[in-house]
C-alpha positions in Angstrom: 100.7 117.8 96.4 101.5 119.9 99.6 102.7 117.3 102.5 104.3 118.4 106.0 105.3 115.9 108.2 105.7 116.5 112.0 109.0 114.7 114.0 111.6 115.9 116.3 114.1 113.1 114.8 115.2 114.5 110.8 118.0 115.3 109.2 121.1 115.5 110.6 119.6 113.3 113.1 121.0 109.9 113.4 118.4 107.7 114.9 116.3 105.7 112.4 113.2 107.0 112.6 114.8 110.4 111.3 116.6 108.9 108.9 114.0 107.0 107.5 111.8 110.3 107.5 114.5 111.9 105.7 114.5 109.5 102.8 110.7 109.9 102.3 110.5 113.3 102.4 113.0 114.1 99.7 112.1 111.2 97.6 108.7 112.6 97.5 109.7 116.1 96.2 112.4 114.4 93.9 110.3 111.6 92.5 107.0 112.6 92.9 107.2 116.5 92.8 105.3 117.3 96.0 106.0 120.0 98.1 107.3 119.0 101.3 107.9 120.4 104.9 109.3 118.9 107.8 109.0 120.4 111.3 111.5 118.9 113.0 113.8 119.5 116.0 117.5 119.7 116.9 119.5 116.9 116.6 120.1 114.7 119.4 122.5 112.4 117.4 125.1 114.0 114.9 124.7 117.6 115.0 128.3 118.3 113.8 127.1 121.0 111.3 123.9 122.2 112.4 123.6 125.4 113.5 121.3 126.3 116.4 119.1 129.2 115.8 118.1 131.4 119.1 114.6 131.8 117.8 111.9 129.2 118.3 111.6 128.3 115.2 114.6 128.6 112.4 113.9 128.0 108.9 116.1 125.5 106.3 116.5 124.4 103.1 118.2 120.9 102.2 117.3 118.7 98.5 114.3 121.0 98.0 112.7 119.7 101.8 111.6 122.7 103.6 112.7 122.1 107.2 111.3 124.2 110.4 113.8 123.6 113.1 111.4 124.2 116.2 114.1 124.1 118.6 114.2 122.7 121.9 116.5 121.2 124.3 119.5 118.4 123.8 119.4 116.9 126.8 121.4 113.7 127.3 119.2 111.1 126.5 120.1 108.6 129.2 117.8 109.8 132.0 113.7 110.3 131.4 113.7 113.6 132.8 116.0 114.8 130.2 114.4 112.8 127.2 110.9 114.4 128.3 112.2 118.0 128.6 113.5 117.3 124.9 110.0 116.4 124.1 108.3 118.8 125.9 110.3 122.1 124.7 110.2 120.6 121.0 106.3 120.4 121.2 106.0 124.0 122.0 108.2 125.5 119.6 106.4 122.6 116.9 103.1 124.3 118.0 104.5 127.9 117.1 106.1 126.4 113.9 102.3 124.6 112.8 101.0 128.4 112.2 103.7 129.0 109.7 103.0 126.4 107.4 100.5 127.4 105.1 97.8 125.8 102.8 99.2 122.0 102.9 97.0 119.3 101.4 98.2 116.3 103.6 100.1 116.5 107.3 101.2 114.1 108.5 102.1 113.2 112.4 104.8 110.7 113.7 105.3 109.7 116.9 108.4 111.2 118.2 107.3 112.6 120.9 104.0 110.8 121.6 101.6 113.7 122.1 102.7 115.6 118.7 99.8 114.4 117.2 97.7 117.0 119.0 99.9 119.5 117.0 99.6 118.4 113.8 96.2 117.3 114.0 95.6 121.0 114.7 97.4 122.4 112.1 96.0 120.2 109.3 92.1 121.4 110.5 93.5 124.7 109.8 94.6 124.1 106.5 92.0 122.0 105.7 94.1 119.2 105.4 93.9 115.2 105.7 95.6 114.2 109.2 97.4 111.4 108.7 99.3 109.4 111.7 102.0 107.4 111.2 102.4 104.9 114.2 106.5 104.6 114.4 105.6 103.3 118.1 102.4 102.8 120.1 102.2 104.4 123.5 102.0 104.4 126.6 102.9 100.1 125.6 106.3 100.7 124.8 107.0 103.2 127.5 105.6 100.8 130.0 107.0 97.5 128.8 110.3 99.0 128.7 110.1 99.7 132.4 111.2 103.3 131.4 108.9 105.2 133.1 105.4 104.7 135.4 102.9 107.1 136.3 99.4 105.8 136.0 97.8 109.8 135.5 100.5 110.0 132.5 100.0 106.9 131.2 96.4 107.2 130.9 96.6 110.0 129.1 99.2 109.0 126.5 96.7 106.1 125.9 93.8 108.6 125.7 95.7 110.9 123.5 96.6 107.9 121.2 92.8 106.5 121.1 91.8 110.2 120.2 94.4 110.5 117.5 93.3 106.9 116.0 89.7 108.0 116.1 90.0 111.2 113.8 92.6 110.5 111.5 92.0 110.0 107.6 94.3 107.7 107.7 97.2 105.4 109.9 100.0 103.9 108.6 101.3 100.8 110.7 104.6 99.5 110.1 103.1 95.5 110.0 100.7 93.1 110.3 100.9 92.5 114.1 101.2 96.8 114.7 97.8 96.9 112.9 96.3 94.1 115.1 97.7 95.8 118.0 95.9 99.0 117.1 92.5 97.5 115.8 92.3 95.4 118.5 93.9 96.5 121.6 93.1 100.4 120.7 90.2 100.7 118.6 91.5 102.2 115.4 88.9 101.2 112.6 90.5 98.8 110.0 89.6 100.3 106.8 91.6 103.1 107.9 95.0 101.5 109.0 97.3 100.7 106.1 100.8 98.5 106.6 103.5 100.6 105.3 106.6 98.5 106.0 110.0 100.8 106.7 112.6 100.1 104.2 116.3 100.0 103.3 118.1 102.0 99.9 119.0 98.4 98.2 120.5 100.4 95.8 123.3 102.3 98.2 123.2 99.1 100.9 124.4 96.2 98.4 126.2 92.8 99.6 129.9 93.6 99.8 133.3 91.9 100.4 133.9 91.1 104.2 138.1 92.0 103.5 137.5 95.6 103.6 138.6 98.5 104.8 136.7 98.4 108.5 137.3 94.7 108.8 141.1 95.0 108.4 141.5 98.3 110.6 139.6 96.5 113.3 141.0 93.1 112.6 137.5 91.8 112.1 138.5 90.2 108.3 139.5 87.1 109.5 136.5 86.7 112.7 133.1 85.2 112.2 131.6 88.6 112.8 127.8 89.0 114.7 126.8 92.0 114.7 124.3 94.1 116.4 124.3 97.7 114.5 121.9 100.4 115.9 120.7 102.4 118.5 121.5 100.5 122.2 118.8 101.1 123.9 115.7 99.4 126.0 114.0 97.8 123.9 116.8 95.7 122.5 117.4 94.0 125.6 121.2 93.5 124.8 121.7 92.4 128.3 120.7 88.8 126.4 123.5 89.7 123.8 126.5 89.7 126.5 125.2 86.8 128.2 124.8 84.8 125.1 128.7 86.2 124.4 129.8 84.6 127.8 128.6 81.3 126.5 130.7 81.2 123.2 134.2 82.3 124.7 135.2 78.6 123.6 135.0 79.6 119.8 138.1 82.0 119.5 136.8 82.7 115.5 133.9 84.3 116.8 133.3 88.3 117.8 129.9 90.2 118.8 130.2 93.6 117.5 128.2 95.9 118.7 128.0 99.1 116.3 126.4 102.5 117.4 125.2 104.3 120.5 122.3 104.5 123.5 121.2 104.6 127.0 122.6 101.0 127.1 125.6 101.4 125.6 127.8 102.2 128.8 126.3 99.9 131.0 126.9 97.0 128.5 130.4 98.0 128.3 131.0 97.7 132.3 129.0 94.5 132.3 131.0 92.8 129.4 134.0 94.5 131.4 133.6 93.0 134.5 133.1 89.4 133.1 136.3 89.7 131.6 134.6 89.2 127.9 137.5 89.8 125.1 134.8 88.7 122.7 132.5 91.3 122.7 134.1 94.7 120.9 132.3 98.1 120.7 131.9 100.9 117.8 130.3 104.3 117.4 127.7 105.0 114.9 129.1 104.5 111.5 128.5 107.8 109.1 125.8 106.7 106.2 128.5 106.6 103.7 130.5 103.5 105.6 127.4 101.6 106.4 128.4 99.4 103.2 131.5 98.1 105.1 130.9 97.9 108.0 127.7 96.0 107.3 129.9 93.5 104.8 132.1 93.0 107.9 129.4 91.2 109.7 128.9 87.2 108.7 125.1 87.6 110.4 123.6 90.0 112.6 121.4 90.3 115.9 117.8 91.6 115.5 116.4 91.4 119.0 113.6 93.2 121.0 112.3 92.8 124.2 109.7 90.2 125.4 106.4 91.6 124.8 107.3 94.6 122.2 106.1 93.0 119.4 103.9 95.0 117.2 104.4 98.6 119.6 107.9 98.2 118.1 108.8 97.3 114.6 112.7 97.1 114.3 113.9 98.7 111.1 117.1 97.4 111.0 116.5 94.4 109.8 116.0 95.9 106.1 119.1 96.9 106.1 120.4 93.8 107.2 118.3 91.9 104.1 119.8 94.8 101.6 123.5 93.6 102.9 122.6 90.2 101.9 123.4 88.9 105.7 121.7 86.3 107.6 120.5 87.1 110.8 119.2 85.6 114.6 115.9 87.3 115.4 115.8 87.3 119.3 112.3 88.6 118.9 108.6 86.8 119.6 107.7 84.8 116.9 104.8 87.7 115.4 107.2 90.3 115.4 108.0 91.3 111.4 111.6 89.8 112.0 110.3 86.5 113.1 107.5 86.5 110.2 110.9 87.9 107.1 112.9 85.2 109.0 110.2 82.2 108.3 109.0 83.3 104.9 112.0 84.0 103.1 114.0 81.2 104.7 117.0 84.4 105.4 117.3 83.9 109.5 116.8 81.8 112.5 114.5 82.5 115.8 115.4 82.1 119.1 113.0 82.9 121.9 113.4 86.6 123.6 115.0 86.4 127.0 116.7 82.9 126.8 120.5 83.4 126.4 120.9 79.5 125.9 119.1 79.5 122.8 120.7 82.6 121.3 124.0 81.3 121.9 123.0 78.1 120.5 121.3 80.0 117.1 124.9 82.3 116.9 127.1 79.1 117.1 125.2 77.2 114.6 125.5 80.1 112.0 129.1 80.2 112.9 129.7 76.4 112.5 128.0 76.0 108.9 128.8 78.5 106.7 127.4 77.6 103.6 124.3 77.7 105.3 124.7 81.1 106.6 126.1 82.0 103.2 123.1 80.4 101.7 120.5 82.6 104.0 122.1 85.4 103.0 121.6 85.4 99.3 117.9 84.5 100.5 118.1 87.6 102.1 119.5 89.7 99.7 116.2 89.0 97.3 113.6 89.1 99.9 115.5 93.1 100.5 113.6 94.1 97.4 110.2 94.1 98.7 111.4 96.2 101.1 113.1 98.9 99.0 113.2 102.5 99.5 111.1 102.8 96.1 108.7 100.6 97.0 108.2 102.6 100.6 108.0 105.9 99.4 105.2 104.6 96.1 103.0 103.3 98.9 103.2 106.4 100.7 102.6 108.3 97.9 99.8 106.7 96.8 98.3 106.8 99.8 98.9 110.3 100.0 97.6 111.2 96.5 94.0 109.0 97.4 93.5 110.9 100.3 93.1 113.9 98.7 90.8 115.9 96.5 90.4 115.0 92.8 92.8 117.6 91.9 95.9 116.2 93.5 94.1 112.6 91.9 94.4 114.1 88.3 
């Protein structure tokens, strides 16, 4: 089976969504035998070792993935203006990539940026390929609720451009139950046609380690109650509610709110914590993949949080990686989102409502207080992360894949 995925964010990319993409797209040539392509774009995050090519379009090779690097710019990513020129230049050199792809039996179309599903919709009609989109956000939503950006012409058309992608796809891939409401509801996608695909963590390389560990010492973290917020600092996290929360707990000296990797927020969190004199709040840069184990064991819970509203245009994929460590953790999240529903179900987390810092101070301190019941969540978590496996994922996306197509790739 041919499959070519479209997405500025792969490999050596650090944001999640490239990650994730990553892990699919070699699994699927590794332990499926497909043929795979990704046509991606320069990385924004990490690009210590990548090479920039002066052509449009530079060709690589990396676990038997065929990557098209369709470059583009690498703007700071703090400022629209520069995040849409990224997108923008990226989408023209993805177009000129599409035309050297070659018979391809399933392509495939995330949503980084929004309107790349124009290009990959193309360039499956000319192979005569199924067009599938996979719905890592829903637009213009997130862009609006985020207060990110507002045009009314160009968030018409986003929202015309995603109805029109919806409407001829063979198939959608949502990453939960609430997405899929969202998109059969709110944006007329047909329901026989959207299938939940949850994102995933490796529980295999993310396991539940010891807390006295090399990160925990060198920071001086091993002998803290540890949250932890690890990810991308950015809007839709709203970690404003994180530092107020930490202003609320100075009184427990035990307690630290670590917050682990990088974003448009990430600066103006620091000056805010700095200038209300908060000694309980440290910050870290991105961990490499092969640390995440540590520095995920030095947390005793973690912070999944997303902004009032988000729910289902959003699906926050850390929190599989938080299950896989075998950590409890708060969801500051409304109570559809996936985090709120893992929390409830599995009995691995507690809720507290988005935008109230009272209440997330209140769910931190508890977890801090008891630790056998934090302890005790944990292990919950820890088998509820195998539902959420990277096997499981990349089977379901597979199988999708493989009853798209003809009888041939069937057989």
């Amino acid at each position: 089976m041919k499959i070519c995925f479209f997405n500025r964010s792969y490999w050596p990319d650090q944001a999640a969504t490239g990650q994730l993409l990553t892990e699919l797209a070699e699994d699927l040539v590794e332990r499926h035998g497909s043929t795979v392509s990704v046509v991606a774009g320069p990385a924004l995050h990490g690009r210590t070792g990548q090479s920039r090519s002066r052509w449009p379009v530079a060709v690589e090779e990396r676990y038997g993935v065929r990557i098209l690097r369709a470059n583009g710019t690498v703007f700071p990513r703090n400022r629209f203006v520069g995040r849409a020129t990224n997108y923008m230049t990226y989408f023209a050199s993805a177009y000129v990539a599409s035309w050297r792809l070659g018979p391809q039996d399933i392509v495939v179309s995330l949503t980084d940026p929004p309107i790349l599903g124009l290009v990959a919709l193309q360039a499956a009609r000319r192979a005569g390929a199924r067009f599938v989109f996979l719905c890592e956000d829903v637009f213009p939503d997130v862009a609006v609720l985020l207060d990110d950006f507002h045009n009314e012409t160009v968030n018409g058309t986003l929202d015309r451009i995603n109805r029109y992608l919806l409407r001829e796809a063979d198939a959608v891939v949502a990453l939960g139950d609430r997405m899929k409401q969202r998109l059969v509801e709110e944006k007329g996608a047909d329901p026989n046609r959207v299938h939940v695909i949850h994102n995933w963590a490796d529980c295999e390389a993310i396991t539940p380690g010891s807390k006295d560990n090399a990160f925990a010492r060198a920071h001086g973290l091993a002998d803290r109650f540890v949250l932890m917020h690890s990810g991308n600092v950015g809007l839709s996290q709203n970690l404003d509610l994180l530092i107020e929360a930490a202003a609320r707990l100075t009184s427990r000296e035990q307690l630290v709110v670590a917050i682990v990797g990088d974003g448009t927020r990430r600066q103006p969190l620091q000056e805010m914590a700095a200038r209300r004199g908060l000694t309980n709040i440290r910050f870290f840069p991105y961990q490499p993949k092969e640390q995440l184990d540590e520095s995920f064991a030095t947390a005793d819970a973690f912070l999944v949080s997303l902004k009032q509203g988000l729910e289902g245009y959003i699906v926050p994929s850390k929190v599989y990686g938080i299950l896989a460590s075998g950590r409890p953790f708060v969801a500051a999240v409304d109570p559809s989102c996936e985090a709120a529903v893992i929390a409830r179900e599995h009995h691995c987390g507690t809720i507290a409502p988005p935008g109230e810092p009272d209440a997330l101070a209140s769910s931190i301190a508890a977890l801090c207080d008891d630790p056998a019941r934090a302890q005790a969540m944990g292990e919950n978590a820890r088998r509820a992360a195998w539902q959420y496996d990277r096997r499981v994922a990349v089977q379901a996306y597979y199988d999708l894949f493989a009853g798209l197509g003809p009888a041939a790739i069937q057989a």
